[in-house]
N, C-alpha and C positions, 0 to 999 in steps of 0.2 A: 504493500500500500504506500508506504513512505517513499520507493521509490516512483512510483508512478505519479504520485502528488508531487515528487521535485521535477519532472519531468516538466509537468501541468505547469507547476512556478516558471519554468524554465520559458514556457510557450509565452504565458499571461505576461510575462513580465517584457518581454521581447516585441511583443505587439501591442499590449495596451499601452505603451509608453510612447508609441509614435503617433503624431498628428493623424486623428483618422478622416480629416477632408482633406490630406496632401492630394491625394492622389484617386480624389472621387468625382461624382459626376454629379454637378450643377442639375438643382432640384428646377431652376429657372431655366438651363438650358431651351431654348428650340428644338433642338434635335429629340430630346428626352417627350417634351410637347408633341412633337409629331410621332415618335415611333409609338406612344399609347395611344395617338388616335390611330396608328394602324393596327394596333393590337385590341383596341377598343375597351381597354380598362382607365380607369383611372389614377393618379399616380397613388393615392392610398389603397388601390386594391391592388398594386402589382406590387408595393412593399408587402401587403399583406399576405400573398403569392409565398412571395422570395423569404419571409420570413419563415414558412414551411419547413423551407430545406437549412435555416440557421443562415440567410443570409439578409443583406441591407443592401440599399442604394450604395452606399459607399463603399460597398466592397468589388466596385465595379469601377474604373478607370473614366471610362464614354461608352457612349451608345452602341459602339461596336463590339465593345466587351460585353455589354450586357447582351445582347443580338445571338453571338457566338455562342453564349450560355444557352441561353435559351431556345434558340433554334426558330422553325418555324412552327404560327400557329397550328394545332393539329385542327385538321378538315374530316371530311366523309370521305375525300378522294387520298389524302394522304393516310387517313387512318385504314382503306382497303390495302391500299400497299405494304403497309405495315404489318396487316394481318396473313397477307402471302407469304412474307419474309419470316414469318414465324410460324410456315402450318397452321393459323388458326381462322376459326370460323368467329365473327363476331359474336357468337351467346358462348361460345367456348371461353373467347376474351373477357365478356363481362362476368359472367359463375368465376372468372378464377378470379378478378377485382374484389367480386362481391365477398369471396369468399374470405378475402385477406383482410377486408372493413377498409379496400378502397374506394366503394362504390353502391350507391344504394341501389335497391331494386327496381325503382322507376328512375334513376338517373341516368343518362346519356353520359357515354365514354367522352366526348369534347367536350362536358362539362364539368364535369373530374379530372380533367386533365387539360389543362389550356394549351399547352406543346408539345410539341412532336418529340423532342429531345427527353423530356420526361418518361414520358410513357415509355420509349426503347430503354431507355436504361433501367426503370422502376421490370420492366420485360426482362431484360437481363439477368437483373435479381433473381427474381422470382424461377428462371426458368435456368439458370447455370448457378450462379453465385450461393445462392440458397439454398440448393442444394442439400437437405440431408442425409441422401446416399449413404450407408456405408462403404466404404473404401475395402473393396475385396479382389482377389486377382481380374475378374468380369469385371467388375465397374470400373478397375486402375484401368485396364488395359485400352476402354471404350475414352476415356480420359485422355489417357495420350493418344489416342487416335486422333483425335480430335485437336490436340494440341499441337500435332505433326513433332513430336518428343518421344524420345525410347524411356526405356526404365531407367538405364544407366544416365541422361541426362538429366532427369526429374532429381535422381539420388545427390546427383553430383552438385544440382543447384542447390537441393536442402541441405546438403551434406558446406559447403561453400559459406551458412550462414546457423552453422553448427547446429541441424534441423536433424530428425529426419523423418520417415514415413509413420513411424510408432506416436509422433505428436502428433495426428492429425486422424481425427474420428471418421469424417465427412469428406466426400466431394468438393464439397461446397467450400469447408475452411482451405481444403488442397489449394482448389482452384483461386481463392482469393491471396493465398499464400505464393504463387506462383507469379501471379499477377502482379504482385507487390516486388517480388524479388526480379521480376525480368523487367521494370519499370526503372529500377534502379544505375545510375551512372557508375560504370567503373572505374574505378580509382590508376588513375594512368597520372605519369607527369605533368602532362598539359590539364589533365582536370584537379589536379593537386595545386599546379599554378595557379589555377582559375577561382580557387576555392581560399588561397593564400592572399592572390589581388582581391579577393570580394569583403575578407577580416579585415585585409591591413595587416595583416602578422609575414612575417618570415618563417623561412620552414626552419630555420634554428630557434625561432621561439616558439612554432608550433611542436619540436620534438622536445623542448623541454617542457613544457606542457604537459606533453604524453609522460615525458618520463619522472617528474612528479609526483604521476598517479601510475606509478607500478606499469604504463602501458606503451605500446611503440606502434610506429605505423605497420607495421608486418602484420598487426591483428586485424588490418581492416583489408577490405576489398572493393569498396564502394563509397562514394562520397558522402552518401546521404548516412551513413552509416559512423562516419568518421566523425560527422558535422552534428550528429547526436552526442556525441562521446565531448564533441568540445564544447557543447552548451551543457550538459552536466559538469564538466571540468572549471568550467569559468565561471558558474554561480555559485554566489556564496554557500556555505553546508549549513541548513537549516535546523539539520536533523539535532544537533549539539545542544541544541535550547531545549532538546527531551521532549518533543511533540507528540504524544502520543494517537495512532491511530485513530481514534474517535476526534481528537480535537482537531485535528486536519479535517478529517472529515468534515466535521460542522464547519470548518474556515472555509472551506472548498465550496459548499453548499450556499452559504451568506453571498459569497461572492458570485455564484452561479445567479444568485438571485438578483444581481442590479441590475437597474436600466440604463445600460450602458449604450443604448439606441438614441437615447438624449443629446444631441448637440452641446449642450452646456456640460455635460459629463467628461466629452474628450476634451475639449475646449481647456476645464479648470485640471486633467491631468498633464495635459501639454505643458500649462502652466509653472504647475506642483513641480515637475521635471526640473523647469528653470529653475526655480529656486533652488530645491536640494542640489543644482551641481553648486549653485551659489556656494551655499553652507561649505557643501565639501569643501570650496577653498579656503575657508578658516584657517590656522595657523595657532595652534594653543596649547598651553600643558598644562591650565588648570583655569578656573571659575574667573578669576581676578583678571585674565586675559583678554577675555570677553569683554567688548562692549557692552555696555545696556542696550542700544540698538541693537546688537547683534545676538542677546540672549531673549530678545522681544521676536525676534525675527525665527528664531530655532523654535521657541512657543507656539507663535503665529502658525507655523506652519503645519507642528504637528497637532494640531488643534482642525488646521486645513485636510490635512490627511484624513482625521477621524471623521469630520462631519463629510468629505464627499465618498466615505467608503462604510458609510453609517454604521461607525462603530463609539467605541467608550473604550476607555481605558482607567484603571486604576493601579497605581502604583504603592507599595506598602515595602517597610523596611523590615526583614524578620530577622529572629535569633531565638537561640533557644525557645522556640515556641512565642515568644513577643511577636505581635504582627503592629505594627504603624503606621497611619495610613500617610503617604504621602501628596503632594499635589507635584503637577510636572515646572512651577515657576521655581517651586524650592528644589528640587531634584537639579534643573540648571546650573544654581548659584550654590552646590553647597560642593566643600572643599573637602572633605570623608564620610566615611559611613560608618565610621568607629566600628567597625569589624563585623556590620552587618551586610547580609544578601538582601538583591534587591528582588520584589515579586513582582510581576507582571501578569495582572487579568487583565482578560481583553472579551469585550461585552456587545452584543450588537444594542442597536435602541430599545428594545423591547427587554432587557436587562436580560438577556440569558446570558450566561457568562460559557464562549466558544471555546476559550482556552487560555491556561495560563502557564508561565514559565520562572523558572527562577536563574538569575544572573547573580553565582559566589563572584567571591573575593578571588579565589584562581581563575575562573572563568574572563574575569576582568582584566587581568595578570597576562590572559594566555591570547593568543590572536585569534581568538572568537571571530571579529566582525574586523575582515579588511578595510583599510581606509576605501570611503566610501567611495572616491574618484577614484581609484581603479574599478571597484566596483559597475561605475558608471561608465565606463569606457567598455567593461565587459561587454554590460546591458546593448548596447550601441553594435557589438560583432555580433552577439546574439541575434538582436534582432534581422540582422542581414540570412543569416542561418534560417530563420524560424518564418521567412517570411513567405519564402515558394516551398517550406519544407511539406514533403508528403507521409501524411502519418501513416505506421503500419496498422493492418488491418486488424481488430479485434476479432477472439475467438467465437463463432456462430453457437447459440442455441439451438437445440433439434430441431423444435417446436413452433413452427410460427414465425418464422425467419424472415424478415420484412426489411425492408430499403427504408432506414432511420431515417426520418422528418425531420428530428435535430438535428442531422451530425453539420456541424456549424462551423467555420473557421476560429481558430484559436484561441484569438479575441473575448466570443462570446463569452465561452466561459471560464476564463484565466486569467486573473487578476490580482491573486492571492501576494503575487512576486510585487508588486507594487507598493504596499503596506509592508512588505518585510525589508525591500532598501529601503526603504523609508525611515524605517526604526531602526536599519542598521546604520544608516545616517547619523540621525540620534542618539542611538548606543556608541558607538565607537566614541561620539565627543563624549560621551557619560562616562564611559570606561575611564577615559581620559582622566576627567575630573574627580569621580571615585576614587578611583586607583592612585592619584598622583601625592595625597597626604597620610594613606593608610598604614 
């Protein structure tokens, strides 16, 4: 679990941190105007559409981007062709819609489905992907048939991503598994350079990197592969502040829950950005260093964090079983903790308390939270990684195997990495001052 929520951090934090109208499509445009009167909705019903599949206006560049998504309206002359291309009779087509809770019993398949590009692929699903097959010599064999693969290369690509055929129940997972590995860019010189110019790193600071963390390029085989390994490698280790499972969870879920579709939402994280690289430049080794301006402005801000990520926080100084509540202006200005830990609850509005952590006197000591401008420079190669990255495919249930309605770009629901620079922002100048009279 903990790794897959750092992973999560690793997304949320890479893309919720960039302007999300850099690089979207004018709600005023003309062209956007025109292509819904040819499509014949309105612009609240085609976000409403796009919100289905987990996406937004803005996750589309111009009109062409979105075009290419979406494809052509689906007709009665395009949806016969469609029904050729798949052996099927149109009641055959609808019983199997109906049957999945795509499609009511007096609804029309062009009403359930506004495009053409949907339905073949929602078809796809359904009719390969989904697949709950068992996996036996017959069905392997009708698989690679199909695939134009022998045995020995199927083995070799599972075998190539330390797989092999005993992990996979289904068809369906095979197939989506195969799909994801032959999608994949090989790890050649020129896509090592290409991946090196896209960081900004050098390959002697990407091998020492690797070799840091116990790992070397000879482990990898593929870029996308590598370029996972160096967004867990470059963000900060969460896990150290003792989160345990449940409280991750409930972190993950708060933040699952914002309405980060609000224009004012990216707006004041763009923002929040600025600032905290501000802080980062500080210069200090203890409280008295500090401006008042500048211990107004570290309040200021995480006061800003908590209310756009609708949280609370409480801080308390414990020992020996003593807890004391502290406030975050005096936590700034004070010069030791006379040999107390510090506790951190962390509360959404509704007072449930999501998770708490405690910060010793060695933990303070020890390089818990890297200076936050590395940190931040991380976040910045991150997000070049995370931003065309394609996720690999989740393991299929038997049962009921459906082409998910959420699955959403990163964004939606990963954020959790935001709040945690944020406080490591904060902590590290804490550590600072804590630590520097004790």
């Amino acid at each position: 679990m903990k790794k897959l929520i750092s992973f999560t951090i690793a997304a949320s934090l890479a893309i919720a941190t960039l302007p999300a109208s850099a690089f979207a499509i004018n709600s005023n445009d003309p062209e956007l105007q025109s292509y819904l009167n040819e499509i014949g909705m309105t612009q609240e019903e085609l976000e409403e559409y796009l919100s289905y599949d987990g996406y937004t206006l803005e996750d589309f560049k111009d009109v062409d981007d979105l075009r290419n998504e979406l494809g052509d309206i689906l007709t009665e002359e395009n949806l016969e062709l469609l029904l050729k291309n798949y052996g099927l009779t149109k009641n055959e087509l609808k019983q199997l819609l109906i049957d999945n809770g795509e499609l009511e019993p007096n609804e029309e398949i062009t009403e359930a489905f506004k495009f053409y590009n949907d339905l073949e692929e929602y078809l796809d699903f359904l009719l390969e992907q989904s697949d709950s097959t068992p996996i036996t010599e017959e069905t392997l064999s009708d698989f690679l048939q199909k695939r134009n693969m022998t045995k020995e290369q199927l083995l070799a690509l599972l075998n190539s991503h330390n797989e092999s055929l005993e992990d996979y129940s289904s068809i369906g997972e095979l197939a989506d598994a195969v799909d994801y590995y032959q999608s994949l860019t090989p790890l050649t010189e020129e896509t090592l350079n290409e991946l090196l110019d896209t960081l900004g790193l050098t390959r002697q600071q990407l091998e020492e990197l690797l070799v840091a963390n116990n790992d070397s390029l000879d482990n990898y085989a593929t870029v996308e592969e590598l370029s996972e390994a160096i967004v867990n490698y470059m963000l900060p280790d969460f896990e150290e502040l003792g989160l345990t499972d449940a409280e991750l969870e409930k972190l993950y879920n708060h933040f699952h829950s914002l309405n980060i579709e609000d224009p004012q939402f990216a707006s004041r994280i763009e923002e929040l950005g600025k600032r905290l690289e501000a802080i980062s430049s500080y210069d200090f080794e203890g409280a008295k260093e500090l401006s008042p301006a500048q211990i107004a402005e570290i309040a200021d801000v995480m006061h800003d964090i908590l209310d756009i990520f609708q949280l609370d926080v409480k801080f308390y100084l414990t020992k020996n079983g003593e807890k004391k509540p502290l406030s975050l202006s005096t936590l700034l200005t004070m010069e030791s903790t006379n040999g107390y830990d510090l506790l951190i609850e962390i509360y959404n509005k509704q007072g449930e308390l999501l998770a708490d952590f405690t910060l010793t006197a060695d933990m303070f000591n020890a390089d818990l939270f890297e200076d936050v401008g590395e940190d931040l420079e991380n976040i910045g190669k991150v997000a070049k990684i995370e931003k065309n990255a394609t996720p690999k495919p989740v393991k299929r249930t038997v049962k009921e195997a459906k082409l998910p309605k959420t699955a959403s770009p990163y964004a939606t629901n990963m954020l959790m990495g935001v709040v945690f620079i944020a406080a490591g922002a904060f902590l590290f100048r804490a550590r600072k001052i804590l630590g520097a009279k004790k």
